[in-house]
C-alpha positions as a Markdown table, in Angstrom:
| # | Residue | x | y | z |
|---|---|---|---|---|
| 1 | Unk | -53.7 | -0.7 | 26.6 |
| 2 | Unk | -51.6 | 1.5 | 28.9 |
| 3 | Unk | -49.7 | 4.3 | 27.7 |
| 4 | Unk | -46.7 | 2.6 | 28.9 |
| 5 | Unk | -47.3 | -0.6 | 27.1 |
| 6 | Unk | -48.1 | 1.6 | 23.8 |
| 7 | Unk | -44.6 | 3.5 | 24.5 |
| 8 | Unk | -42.8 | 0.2 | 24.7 |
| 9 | Unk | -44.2 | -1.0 | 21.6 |
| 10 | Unk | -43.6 | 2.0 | 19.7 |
| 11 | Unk | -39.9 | 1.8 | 21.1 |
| 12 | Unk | -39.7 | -2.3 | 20.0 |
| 13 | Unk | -41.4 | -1.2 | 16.5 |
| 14 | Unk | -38.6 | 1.5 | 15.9 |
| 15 | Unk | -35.4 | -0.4 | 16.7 |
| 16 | Unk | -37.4 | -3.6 | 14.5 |
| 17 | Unk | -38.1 | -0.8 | 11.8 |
| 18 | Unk | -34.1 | 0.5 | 12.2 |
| 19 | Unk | -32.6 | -2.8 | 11.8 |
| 20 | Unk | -34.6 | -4.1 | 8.8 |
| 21 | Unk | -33.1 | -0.7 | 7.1 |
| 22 | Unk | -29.8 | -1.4 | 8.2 |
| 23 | Unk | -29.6 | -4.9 | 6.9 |
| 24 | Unk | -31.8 | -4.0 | 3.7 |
| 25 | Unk | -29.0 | -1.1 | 3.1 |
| 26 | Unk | -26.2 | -3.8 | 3.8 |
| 27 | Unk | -27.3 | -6.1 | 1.1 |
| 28 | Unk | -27.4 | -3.7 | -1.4 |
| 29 | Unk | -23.9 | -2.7 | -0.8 |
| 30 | Unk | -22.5 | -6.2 | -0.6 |
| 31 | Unk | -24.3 | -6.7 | -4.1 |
| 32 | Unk | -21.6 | -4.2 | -5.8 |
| 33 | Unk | -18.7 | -6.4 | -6.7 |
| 34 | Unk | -15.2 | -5.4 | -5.0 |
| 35 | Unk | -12.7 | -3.0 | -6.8 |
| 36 | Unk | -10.0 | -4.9 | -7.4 |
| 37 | Unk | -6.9 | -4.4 | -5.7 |
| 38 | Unk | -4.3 | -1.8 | -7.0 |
| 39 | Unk | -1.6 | -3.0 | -9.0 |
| 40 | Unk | 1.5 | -2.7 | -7.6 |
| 41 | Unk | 3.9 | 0.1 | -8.7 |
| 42 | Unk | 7.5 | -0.8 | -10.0 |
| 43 | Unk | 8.7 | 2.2 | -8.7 |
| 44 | Unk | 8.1 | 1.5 | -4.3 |
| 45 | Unk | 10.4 | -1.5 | -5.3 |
| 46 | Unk | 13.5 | -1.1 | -2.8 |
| 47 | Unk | 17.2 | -1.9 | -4.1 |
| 48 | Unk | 20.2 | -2.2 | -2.4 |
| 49 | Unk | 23.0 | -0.5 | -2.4 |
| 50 | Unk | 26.0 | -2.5 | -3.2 |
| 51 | Unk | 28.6 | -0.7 | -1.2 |
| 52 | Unk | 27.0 | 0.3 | 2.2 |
| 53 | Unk | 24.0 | -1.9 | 1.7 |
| 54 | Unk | 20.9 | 0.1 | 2.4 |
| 55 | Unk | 18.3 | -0.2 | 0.9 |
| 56 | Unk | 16.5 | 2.5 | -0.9 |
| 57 | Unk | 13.5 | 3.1 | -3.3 |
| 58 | Unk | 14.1 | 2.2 | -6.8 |
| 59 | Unk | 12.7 | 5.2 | -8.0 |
| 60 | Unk | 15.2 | 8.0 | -5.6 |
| 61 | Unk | 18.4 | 5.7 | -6.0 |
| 62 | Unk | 21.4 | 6.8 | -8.4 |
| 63 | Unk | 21.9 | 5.0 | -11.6 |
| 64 | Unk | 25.2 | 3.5 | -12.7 |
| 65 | Unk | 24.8 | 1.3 | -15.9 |
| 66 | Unk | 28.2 | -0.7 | -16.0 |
| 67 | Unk | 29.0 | -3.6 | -18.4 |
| 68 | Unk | 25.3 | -4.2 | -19.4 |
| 69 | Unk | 24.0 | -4.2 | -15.5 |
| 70 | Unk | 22.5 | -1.2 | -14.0 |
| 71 | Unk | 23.6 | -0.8 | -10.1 |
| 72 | Unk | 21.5 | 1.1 | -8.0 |
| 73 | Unk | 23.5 | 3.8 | -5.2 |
| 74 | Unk | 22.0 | 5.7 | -2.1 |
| 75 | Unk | 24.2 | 8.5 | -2.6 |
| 76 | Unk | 27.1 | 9.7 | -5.1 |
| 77 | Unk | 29.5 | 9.1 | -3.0 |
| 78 | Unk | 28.6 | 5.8 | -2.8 |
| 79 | Unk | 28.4 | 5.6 | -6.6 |
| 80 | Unk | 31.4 | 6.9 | -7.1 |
| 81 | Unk | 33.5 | 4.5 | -4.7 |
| 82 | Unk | 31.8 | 1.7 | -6.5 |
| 83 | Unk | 33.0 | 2.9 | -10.0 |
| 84 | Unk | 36.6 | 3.2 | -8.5 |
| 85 | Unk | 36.7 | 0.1 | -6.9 |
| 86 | Unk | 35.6 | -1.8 | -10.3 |
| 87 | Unk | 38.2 | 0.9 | -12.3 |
| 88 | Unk | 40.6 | -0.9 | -9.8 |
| 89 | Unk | 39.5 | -4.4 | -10.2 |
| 90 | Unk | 40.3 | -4.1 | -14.5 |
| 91 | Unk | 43.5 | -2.7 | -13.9 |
């Protein structure tokens, strides 16, 4: 054989030799079973303000627990307009 034709064999035998690697290290990976996905937190629930209507995440919103329902308020100004417009709404 030529060198040439002993070069290109070695160069088929190494790319052969690389991809039966590759695809041996593939199927031992795809053997581990999947982690399952994470469970969602409560707290990136978003709520929405009841006056100006943005919506916020649960977790950074103000907390006004009113007549056994808790509202949920982007700011305290917001809060407190809501508390005076249902102090209004009794009277």
């Amino acid at each position: 054989m030529t060198p040439l034709r002993l070069l290109i064999l070695a160069i088929l035998f190494y790319i052969g030799w690389r991809m039966l690697r590759r695809s041996l290290s593939n199927n031992s990976q795809q053997s581990v079973p999947p982690e399952p996905p994470p469970e969602e937190d409560p707290q990136d629930v978003l709520v929405e303000d009841p006056v100006c209507h943005v919506l916020i995440p649960k977790h950074q919103a103000l907390r006004l627990r009113q007549d056994g329902k808790t509202y949920y308020f982007c700011s305290e100004r917001c809060c407190d307009q809501f508390a005076e417009q249902s102090q209004q709404g009794e009277q």
